[in-house]
C-alpha positions, 0 to 999 in steps of 0.5 A, spaced: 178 531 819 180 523 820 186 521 824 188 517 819 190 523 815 192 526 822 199 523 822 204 528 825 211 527 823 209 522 816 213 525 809 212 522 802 218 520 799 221 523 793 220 519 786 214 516 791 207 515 787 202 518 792 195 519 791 192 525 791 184 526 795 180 533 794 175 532 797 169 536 794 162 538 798 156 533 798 162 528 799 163 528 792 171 526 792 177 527 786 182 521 786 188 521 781 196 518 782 202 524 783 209 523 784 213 526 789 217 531 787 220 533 794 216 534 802 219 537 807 215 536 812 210 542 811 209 543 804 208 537 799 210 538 792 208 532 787 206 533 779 200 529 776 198 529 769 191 533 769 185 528 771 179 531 769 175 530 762 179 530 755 178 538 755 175 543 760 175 550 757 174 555 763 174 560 757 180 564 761 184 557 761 183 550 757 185 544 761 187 538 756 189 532 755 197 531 756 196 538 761 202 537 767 200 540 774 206 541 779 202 542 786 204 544 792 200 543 798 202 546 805 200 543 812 199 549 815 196 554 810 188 554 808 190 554 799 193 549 795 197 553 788 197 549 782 203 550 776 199 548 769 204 546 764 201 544 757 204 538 754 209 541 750 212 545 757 208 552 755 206 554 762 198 556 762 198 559 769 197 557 776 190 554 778 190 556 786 184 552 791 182 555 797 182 548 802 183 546 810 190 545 810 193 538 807 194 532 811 197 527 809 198 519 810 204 514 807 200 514 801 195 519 800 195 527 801 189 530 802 185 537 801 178 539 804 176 544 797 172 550 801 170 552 794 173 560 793 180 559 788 184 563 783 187 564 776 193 567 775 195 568 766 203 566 766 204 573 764 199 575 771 195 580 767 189 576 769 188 575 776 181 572 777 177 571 783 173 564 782 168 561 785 165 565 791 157 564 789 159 557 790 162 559 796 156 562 799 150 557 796 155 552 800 153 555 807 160 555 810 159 562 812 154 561 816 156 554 819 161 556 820 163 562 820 171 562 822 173 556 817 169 561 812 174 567 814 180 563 814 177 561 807 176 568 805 183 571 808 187 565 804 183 567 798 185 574 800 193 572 801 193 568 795 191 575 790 196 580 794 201 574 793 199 574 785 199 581 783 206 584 788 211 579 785 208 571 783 208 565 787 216 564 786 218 565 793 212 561 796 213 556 791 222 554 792 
């Protein structure tokens, strides 16, 4: 990680506009503006608009245009959690990503993706393991096997979270 994310005590300003940076394997990178909802020190919340193509349909979820994503990042867990919204304020569900914990600079927030993320259906009827062939073929548990089982253990905690209750205490 780069010291310049590696500012200790740095808090994002409520109203503020940051920029939200995934960084994504083969040093592919995800940029897009959020505001800043609140940020205690540790876990960051901002809302952003959906930033991908027009419409990504997943077949579970199909994010679109005018989608609203309410994302909660921590500065000391290994997932971020996603609260999608349709434009009309429906919710979708929650879109979690398994990442290093975030950093976060004056105006950036950033993630490291490692690959392993959940869906959970609004109702939580599906609570759906993503990604893990991608999580194998990236060779993260073989280079380095303790950042592959805090992955791992993240994508565990987030599913036990998701089927015993939700996300409402850890997102408050």
């Amino acid at each position: 990680m780069s010291d310049e994310y590696a500012r200790p005590g740095t808090t994002l300003a409520p109203g503020g506009t940051v920029t939200v940076v995934l960084h994504k394997s083969r040093d592919r990178k995800v940029r897009y503006p959020a505001t800043v909802e609140r940020d205690d020190g540790v876990h960051a919340v901002v809302r952003a608009p959906w930033a991908g193509p027009p419409v990504r349909d997943f077949g579970f979820v199909r994010f679109e245009s005018g989608d609203v994503f309410t994302e909660h990042y921590w500065r000391d867990r290994w997932f971020s959690v996603k609260e999608v919204r349709g434009p009309e304020g429906a919710l979708k569900g929650w879109y979690c990503d398994v990442t290093r914990p975030a950093a976060v600079a004056p105006d950036t927030l950033s993630t490291w993706d490692l690959e392993l993320d959940l869906w959970v259906s609004p109702d939580r009827s599906a609570v759906l393991r993503l990604d893990e062939d991608e999580f194998a073929e990236s060779g993260l548990p073989e280079n380095d096997p303790e950042t592959a089982g805090r992955a791992r253990h993240a994508l565990d905690e987030l599913e036990r979270l998701a089927r015993e209750g939700g996300f409402g205490a850890l997102l408050d």
